[in-house]
Structures are given as C-alpha cells and as structure tokens.
N, C-alpha and C positions, 0 to 999 in steps of 0.2 A: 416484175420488171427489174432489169439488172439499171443499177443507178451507179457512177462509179466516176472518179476525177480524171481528167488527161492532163498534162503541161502542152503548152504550146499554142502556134498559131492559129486562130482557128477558121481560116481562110484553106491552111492546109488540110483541114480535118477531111476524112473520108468518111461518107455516110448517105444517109434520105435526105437531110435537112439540119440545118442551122436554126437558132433562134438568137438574136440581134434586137438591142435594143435603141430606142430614139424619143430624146426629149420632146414636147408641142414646142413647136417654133422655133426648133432646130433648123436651120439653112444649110449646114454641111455637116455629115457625120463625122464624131471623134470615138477614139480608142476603135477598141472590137470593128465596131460598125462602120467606121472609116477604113479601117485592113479589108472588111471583106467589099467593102465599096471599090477600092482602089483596086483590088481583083476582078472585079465584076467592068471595070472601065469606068468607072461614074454613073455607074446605071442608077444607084440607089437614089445619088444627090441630085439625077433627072428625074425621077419619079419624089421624089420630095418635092419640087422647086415648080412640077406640073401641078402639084395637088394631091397625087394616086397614092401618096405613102405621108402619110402623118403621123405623129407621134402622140396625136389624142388619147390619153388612157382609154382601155379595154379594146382599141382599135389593132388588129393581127392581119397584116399584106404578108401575102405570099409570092414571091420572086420565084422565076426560073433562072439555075446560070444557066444553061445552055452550055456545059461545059466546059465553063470559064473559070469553075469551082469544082473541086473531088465530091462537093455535095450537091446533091442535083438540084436542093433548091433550098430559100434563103425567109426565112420570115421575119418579119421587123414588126416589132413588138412595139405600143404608144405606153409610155410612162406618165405621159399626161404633164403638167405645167413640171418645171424642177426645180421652183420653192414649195411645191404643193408634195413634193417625190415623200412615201413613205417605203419603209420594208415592206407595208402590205401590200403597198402597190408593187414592188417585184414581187413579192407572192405569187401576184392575179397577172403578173405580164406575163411569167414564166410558163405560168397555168394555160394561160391564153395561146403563147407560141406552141406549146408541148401538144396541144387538143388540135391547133389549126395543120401544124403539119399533120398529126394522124388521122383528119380527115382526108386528107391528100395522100395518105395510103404508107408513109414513110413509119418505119417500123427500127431504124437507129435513127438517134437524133442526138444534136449538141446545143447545148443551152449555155451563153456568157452571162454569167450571174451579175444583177446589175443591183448597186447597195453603198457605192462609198466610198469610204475607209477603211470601213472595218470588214476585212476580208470573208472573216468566219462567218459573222450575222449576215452578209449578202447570201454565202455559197447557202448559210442554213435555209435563210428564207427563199430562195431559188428550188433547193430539193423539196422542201414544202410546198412550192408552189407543182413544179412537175409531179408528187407523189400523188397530191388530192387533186390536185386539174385533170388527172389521167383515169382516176377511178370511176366505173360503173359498178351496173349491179344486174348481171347478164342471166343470174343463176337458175331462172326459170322461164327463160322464154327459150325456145324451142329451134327457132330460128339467132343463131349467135351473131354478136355482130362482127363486121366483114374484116375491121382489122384493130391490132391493138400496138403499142409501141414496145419492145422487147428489152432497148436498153434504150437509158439517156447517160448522155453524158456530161460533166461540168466541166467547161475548157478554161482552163488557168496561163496564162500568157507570162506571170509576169512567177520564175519558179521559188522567188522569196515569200511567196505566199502561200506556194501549196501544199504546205503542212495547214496553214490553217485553216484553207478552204476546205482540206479533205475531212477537219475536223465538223466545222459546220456542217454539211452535207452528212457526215455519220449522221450528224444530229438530229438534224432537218429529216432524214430516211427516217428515222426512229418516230417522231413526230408525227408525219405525216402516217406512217403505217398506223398510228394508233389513230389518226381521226379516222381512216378507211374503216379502220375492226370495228369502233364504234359505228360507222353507217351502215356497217354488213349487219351488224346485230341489231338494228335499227329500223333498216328495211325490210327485214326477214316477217313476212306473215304471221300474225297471231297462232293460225294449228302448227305453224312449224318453231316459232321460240315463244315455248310453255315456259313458266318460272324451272322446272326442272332441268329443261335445258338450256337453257341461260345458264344455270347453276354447272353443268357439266360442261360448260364452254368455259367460265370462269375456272372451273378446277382443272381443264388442261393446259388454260394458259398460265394457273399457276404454278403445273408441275413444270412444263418449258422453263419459266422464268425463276423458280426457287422462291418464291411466295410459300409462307403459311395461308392454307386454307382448309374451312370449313363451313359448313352450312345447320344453322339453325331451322331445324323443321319446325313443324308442326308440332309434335310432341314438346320438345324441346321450348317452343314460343309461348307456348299454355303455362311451361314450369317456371318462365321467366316471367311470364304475368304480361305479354305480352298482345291484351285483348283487343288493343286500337285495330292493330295488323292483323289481326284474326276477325276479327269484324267483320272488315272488307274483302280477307279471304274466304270467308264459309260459304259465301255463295258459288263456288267455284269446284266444281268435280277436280279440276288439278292444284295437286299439294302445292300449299306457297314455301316460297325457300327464302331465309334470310341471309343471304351470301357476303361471306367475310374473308376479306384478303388482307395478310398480312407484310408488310417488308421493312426489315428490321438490318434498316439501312444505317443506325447510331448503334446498335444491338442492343440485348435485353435488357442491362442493364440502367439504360439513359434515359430519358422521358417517354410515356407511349408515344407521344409525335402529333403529327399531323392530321384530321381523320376526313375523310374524303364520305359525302355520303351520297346515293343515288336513288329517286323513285323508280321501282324495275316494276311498274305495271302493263305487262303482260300483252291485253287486251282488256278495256276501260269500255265496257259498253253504257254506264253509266247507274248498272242496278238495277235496282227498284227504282226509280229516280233514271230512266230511261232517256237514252240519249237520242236525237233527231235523226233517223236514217242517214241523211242526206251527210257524205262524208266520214261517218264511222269506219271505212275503211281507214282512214288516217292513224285512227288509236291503235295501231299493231307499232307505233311509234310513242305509245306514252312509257313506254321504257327507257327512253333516250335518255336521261340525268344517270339511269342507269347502267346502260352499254357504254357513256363516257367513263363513270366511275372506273368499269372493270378496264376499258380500252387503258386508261390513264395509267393505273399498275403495272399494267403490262410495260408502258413507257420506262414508267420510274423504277420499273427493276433492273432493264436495259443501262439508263442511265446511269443508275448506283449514288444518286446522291445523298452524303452522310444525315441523313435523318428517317426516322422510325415516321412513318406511313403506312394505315391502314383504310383499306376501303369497304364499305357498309350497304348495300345494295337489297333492298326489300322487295323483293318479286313475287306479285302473286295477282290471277285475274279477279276483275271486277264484274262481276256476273251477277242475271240475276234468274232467282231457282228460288225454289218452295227453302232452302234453307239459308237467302242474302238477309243483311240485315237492311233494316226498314227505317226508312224516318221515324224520328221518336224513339227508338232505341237509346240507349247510353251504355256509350264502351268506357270500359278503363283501362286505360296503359302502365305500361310497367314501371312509373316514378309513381301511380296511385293517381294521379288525375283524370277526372271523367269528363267523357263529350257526350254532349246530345245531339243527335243526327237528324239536320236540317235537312240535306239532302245526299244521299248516298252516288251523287256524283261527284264530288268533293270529297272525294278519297283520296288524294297521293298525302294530302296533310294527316291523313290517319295514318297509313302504312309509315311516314315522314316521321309522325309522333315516335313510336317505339324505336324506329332506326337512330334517328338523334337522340333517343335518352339512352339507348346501349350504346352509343360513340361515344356521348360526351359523360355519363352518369358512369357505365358500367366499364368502359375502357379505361375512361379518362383521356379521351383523346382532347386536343387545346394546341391551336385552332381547328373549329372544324365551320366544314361549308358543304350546302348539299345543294343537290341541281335537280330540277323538275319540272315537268311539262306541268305545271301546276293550276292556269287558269287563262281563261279566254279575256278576262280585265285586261291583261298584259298584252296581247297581244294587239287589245283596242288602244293601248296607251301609248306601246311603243312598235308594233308593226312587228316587220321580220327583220330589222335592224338592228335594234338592242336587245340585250340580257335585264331585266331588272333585278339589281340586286337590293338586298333587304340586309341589313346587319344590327349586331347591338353593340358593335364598336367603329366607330368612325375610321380610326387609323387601320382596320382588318377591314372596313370595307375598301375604304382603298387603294389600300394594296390590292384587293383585288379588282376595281374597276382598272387601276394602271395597267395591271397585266393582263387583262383581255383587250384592251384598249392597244396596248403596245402589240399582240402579236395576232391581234383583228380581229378578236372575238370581241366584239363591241358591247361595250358594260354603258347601266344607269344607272346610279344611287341614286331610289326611293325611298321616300319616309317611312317613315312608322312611330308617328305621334302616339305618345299615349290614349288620347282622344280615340283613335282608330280601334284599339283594345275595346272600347265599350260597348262595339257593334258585336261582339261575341260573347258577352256574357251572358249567360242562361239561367232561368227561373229553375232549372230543374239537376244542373251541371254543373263542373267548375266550369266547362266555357260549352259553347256551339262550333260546329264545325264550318258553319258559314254565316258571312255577317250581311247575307244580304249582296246586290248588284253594286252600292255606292261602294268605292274603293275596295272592290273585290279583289285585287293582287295585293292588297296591305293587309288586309282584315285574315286572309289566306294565312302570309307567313307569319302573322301574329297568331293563329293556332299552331304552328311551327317552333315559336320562338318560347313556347312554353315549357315544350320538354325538352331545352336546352340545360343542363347542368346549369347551377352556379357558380359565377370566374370562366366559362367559358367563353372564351370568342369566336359568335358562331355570324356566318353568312349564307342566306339562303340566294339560289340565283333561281328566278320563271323562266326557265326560256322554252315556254311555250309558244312562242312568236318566233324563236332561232332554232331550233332543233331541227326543223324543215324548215323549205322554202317555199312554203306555202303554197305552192303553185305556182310560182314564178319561174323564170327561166335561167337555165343553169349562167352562172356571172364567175369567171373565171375559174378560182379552184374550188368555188361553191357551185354544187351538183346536185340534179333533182334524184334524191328526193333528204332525205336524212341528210345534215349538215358536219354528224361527229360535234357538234358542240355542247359542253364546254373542254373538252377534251384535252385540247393543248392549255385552257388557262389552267387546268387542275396540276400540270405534269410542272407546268413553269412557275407556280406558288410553291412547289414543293419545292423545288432548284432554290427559289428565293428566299423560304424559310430555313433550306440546310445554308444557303449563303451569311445568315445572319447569325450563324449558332458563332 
C-alpha cells in the first residue's frame, strides 16, 4: 500500500472515501469534519443530532455524498470521551475508518489525522494506525480476499504543518511495516518457518538494511558451551540457529549498546512433557518475542538512531524424538550454571538462558530486555491486555512500561521477590526450570534473571497473553491473529536510550 501526505482541503480530496473524525457528545462537527459537513449540507450534524452517528470510541458510520463530495463516501470515526482522547485512540480510530471503508470496496482513501498539537505524533500515530488496521494474512488461502486498499492518504489542511506531518507518517510507515513483518513471521505455520528460515529471513533483512549478521549453529553453540539451548534443541530433526543482528548506530568504537533479545521457538509441542492437543496449532506462534526482535532491527536501521543495537534471537523446535531431553536431565549454559528439568515444556527459559548470557556476559550489551511467549500464569493474571514485565532495575523497568504504555503496547510491572527465587532451587542443580503452578510467570523470569551478567540492566516481558488475540476479535489496528507485539516498544526504547546519550 502506497501511504503518502497531501496539503489541503479535504472536502476537496478525490478518491473512494474519506475518514473524519468525532468526539462522544459532540453536537456540531469542528475542523476537518465540520468542512466536510458543510459540503455535505449538514447531513453529518443531522445524523449526529438523530443518534445514527456517534463519536463512541471504536464506533465507524459510513456516509454517502451522493455527489456532493469528489469522494464518494465519508466515514466518521468515534474517538470516544475528549478528556479520555489518547494517541492510541487515533491509532484504533484511523485503523477503524481505513478497515470500514475497505469493506465498502474503496481502494483510495484519505484519513485527517486527529492528535492535537503536536502535528508529527498525530500524523505518526494515524499511519500506524491505517499500516496495522489494514493488514492480513491472505498467503494461503486459496480463495483471496475481494479487495484491498492500494493507497491512503494523510490530508494536511493547515501547509505550516506539513513538513511535520510528513515526518510523522515516514515514521508511523516504518513502525507499522515492522509490527506487519513481525505478524507475517508469526503467523507463518510451523513446516513453513523452521529456525533455518527464520534465520534466512533475518539475513535478508539484514542485507536490505546494512545490519551485521550472523548465526550461531549448532557446531558453533556446543563451542560456546551453549547446552541450555541445545537441550531443548536435540529433540528436533531441524538445526537450531542462534540469530544475531547487529546495527552499529554509535559505531564500533562507543559502547556495545542496547541488546534486544527474542524467544524464536519454532514450534513448542511441549517434548517429552507433551502438550494438550487441543490448540497446539497456536505454538507455530511461540516465536513471537522472536519475529518482534528481528522485525524491530529492521525498524531501527531505517530509523538510524545514534546508538549501537543488537538483536539476539534463539530459534530452535521443541520436539519430542528418541533424542529430546527428559525430566530430570541437567543442562548447563554457557555462564557454567545448571538446570534440572522439571518439565520440558518450560523451554523458552532454557533457550532464554544462553541467549541472555551471550547479550549480556559475552557482548556486553547494557541494557538489555527480552520478550517471550513464556507461560500461561501470565496470561491467567493479566489476559490479552497487558505485557508483564519482570526487571532487576526499577528505573529500566519503567522506562519500559512508559513506552509500551504510551505507544499501546500495554505494560505491567510484576514482582520478583526474592522469596519467589526459592521455588527453584534444586536438590540436584544450581536451580529448576520450573517452580511449580504458584506464581509461575515470576518463578519463570527468575530462571531468566539468572543468566543476566552482573551490572546489567535486564528486563524480561511474557507476553504470552499479547502476542495474539487469543481468539478475540480483531479491535482496531489489532488483527487476528499475531499482534507484532512488543515490536514498536523495542524500536522506541532504542530512540529513548539514543535520546539520552
């Protein structure tokens, strides 16, 4: 889809459709939606005034002009209360107006970005909103669907602004393409993204982009002592890849940076330690922490902002064969710490082990945070709403609950008492991989939080409960099935930490 700024009216605009926005309890339209009202004769502020058009958030009325407009028809988007108005709510308005006309078959469309003040963050979050409200995921049905939207456009009225709208909207395009890459590699079926080609997707995107990369095999994870992540790979006929993306945005000289890490499991059938038929189709998604990681790069190379950034991505299936390993096993990682294996469904924290002690031990990367479909606690605790994050520094955790909070990736900081550590100590190990059902998303990142370097500042996010929508129904620019999250908070911690340098 071509995305792109106009100046002007946009009562004047020619096209399929318009998208207009309207406060709850607005009695007569202003700005935008008042020019195209006053085109239209008053038709908008009689369909307000009857009831038929409301400004209720996630509520999308479709108008006809009947020729009384260059566009043949008009959507008035609900913002919902306007002491309650966030950017994320133009997010989901824009998402909303973008999706309703292209049901109605319109294939150009104009979106007035609605935000404020502040010009840029409106237009960004508006392109966000049309990039992800507009994406499926068509690539194997047979039957395609009947129509898609070819260009949108972002109508700027007032021309003092439209250097900065057009900047937002770059932005907002870049953003949104990378939550899309992250749901395509997310939604793509277990036989068709193997850790190898995960690993060949990441190395094309990093030649596009100018990233250093390389992949840690097999051979290569054995020399590094790497037996957490080979543990839980050996049960698997396909080689696992420990995928490394570099962008060396300060250059080589400055600090390693930033370090971004992702669980890329594969398919998670659960082992030996067998998971319940019912919905394992779902786990061709426990790579999600992973396809955000790679999608994020792809952003932050786009972006170019002045700080050193690397991404850590451990992919490999969880299978189980005459060669998985078994409860009661004990692996050791490559900082020399052992686990005894409770249950080999409790894997992304093994593969998690080695990936965080090469970001944070062997890189030296500071800060770093890793994202993972990591346990079903999380998703009893906080549903499909929040991320729970876990950290050992309070000010790095929230900095990053702020930032998924602000741009709608909705964050939770959860404890992690030291008390919670004692459900994993082992008679036989330095710790267990599972402490048991009681606080099983705490007890998780505390085997997590082990092979963090020391001095580092690490944050783990579950969003085992956000990564999909569970089965719910697509809600603006979130679309069944893959969410792309945490995607944009990874791309806008980086922005934040080169902001701070």
């Amino acid at each position: 889809m071509n995305l792109k700024v106009e100046g002007g009216d946009v009562a004047a605009w020619k096209g399929d459709g318009i998208v207009v926005n309207l406060f709850e309890g607005v009695t007569s339209p202003v700005g935008a939606t008042s020019a195209v009202d006053k085109a239209l004769n008053g038709l908008i502020g009689k369909l307000i005034a009857s009831g038929d058009v409301k400004g209720k958030f996630g509520n999308a009325a479709i108008v006809h002009t009947i020729d009384k407009l260059p566009a043949a028809r008009v959507c008035v988007v609900g913002l919902g209360k306007e002491n309650e108005f966030t950017l994320d709510r133009a997010r989901h308005a824009a998402a909303n107006g973008a999706k309703a006309l292209r049901g109605a078959g319109a294939q150009k469309i104009a979106v007035v970005a609605a935000g404020g003040a502040n010009a840029a963050d409106a237009a960004q979050a508006t392109a966000e909103g049309v990039v992800m409200g507009l994406w499926r995921f068509p690539k194997y049905k047979g039957e395609k669907e009947n129509n898609e939207v070819e260009e949108a456009v972002i109508v700027e009225n007032d021309a003092a602004k439209k250097s900065d709208v057009e900047r937002g909207v770059a932005r907002g395009k870049i953003l949104g393409d990378a939550t899309n890459f992250a749901r395509d590699l997310a939604n793509e079926p277990g036989n068709a993204m193997t850790p190898t080609r995960l690993a060949e997707i990441a190395g094309e995107m990093a030649k596009q982009n100018g990233l250093e990369f390389f992949v840690i095999d097999r051979a290569k994870a054995k020399e590094l002592g790497m037996g957490s992540f080979l543990g839980v790979a050996q049960g698997s006929d396909e080689p696992p890849a420990m995928i490394v993306l570099r962008y060396w945005g300060a250059g080589k000289d400055a600090a390693p940076g930033f370090g971004i890490v992702g669980k890329g499991i594969t398919f998670d059938s659960g082992g030996i330690s067998l998971k319940p038929g019912e919905n394992m189709q779902d786990m061709k998604g426990d790579m999600s922490g992973g396809a955000a990681t790679i999608a994020a790069m792809s952003a932050i190379a786009q972006l170019k902002p002045k700080i050193n950034v690397t991404g850590v991505v451990a992919a490999t299936e969880n299978m189980p064969s005459g060669k998985a390993f078994k409860p009661g096993d004990i692996l050791r990682a490559m900082n020399g710490k052992t686990i005894e294996i409770i249950n080999t469904d409790a894997e992304g924290r093994l593969v998690l082990a080695d990936a965080v002690a090469y970001a944070s031990g062997t890189l030296k990367l500071s800060p770093i945070i890793d994202a993972a479909t990591l346990t079903g606690a999380m998703v009893i605790a906080l549903g499909n709403v929040r991320t729970g994050v876990f950290a050992n520094d309070d000010a790095w955790a929230k900095m990053v609950c702020d930032t998924g909070n602000e741009i709608g990736e909705k964050m939770w900081h959860m404890p992690m008492d030291d008390e919670y550590a004692e459900q994993i100590k082992s008679d036989w190990a330095d710790m267990k991989n599972t402490g048991g059902r009681p606080g099983g998303s705490i007890t998780g990142a505390w085997v997590i939080r082990n092979f963090v370097a020391d001095g580092t500042e690490w944050a783990h996010l579950d969003i085992a409960g956000t990564a999909n929508t569970g089965g719910g129904k697509d809600r603006g620019y979130i679309n069944q099935w893959g969410t792309g999250v945490p995607t944009r908070t990874f791309v806008n911690l980086a922005l934040r930490l080169a902001d701070k340098k």
